[in-house]
C-alpha positions, 0 to 999 in steps of 0.5 A, a space after each residue: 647618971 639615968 638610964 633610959 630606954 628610950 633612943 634617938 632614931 636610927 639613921 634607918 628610921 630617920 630615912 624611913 619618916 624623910 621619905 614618908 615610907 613611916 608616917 609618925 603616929 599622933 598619941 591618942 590617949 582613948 586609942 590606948 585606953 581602948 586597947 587596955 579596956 578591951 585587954 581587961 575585958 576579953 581576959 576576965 570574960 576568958 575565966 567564966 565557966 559560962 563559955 565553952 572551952 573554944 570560947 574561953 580559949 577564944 577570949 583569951 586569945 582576943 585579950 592578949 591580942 589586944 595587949 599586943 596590939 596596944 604594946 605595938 601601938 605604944 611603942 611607935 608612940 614614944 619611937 616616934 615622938 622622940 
C-alpha cells in the first residue's frame, strides 16, 4: 500500500474551478526555477558582511519570501493538476 499526499479536490474546490472563482494554473518549470534561484541568492546575499544589519535582514527576509511564494506557487500546481 503507498501513501500519497496528494488528494483528489474537495467538492469545495471542484465548484470553485466550475464556477472559474479558481482558474487552474499551468505548470511553468522557469516560473519555479526563478522562485528558487531568487531563494538561493537573496539567503547567501543576507551572509555578507558587506550589508548593513537592516540590509542582511532585508535580504533574508526577500529569500524566504521568495520560498513561500514559490511553495504556494507549487502547491496550486499539483492541487490543480490532479
Amino acid at each position: 500500500m503507498t501513501t500519497s499526499l496528494l488528494q483528489r479536490p474537495t467538492p469545495q474546490l471542484e465548484l470553485l474551478l466550475w464556477s472559474r472563482q479558481l482558474q487552474k494554473v499551468r505548470f511553468d518549470e522557469v516560473a519555479a526555477l526563478r522562485f528558487l534561484s531568487n531563494a538561493m541568492v537573496s539567503t547567501r546575499d543576507a551572509k555578507t558582511r558587506e550589508l548593513s544589519p537592516i540590509g542582511r535582514y532585508l535580504m533574508a527576509h526577500e529569500g524566504i519570501y521568495a520560498l513561500c511564494l514559490g511553495t504556494i506557487y507549487l502547491t496550486k500546481c499539483i492541487v490543480l493538476i490532479t
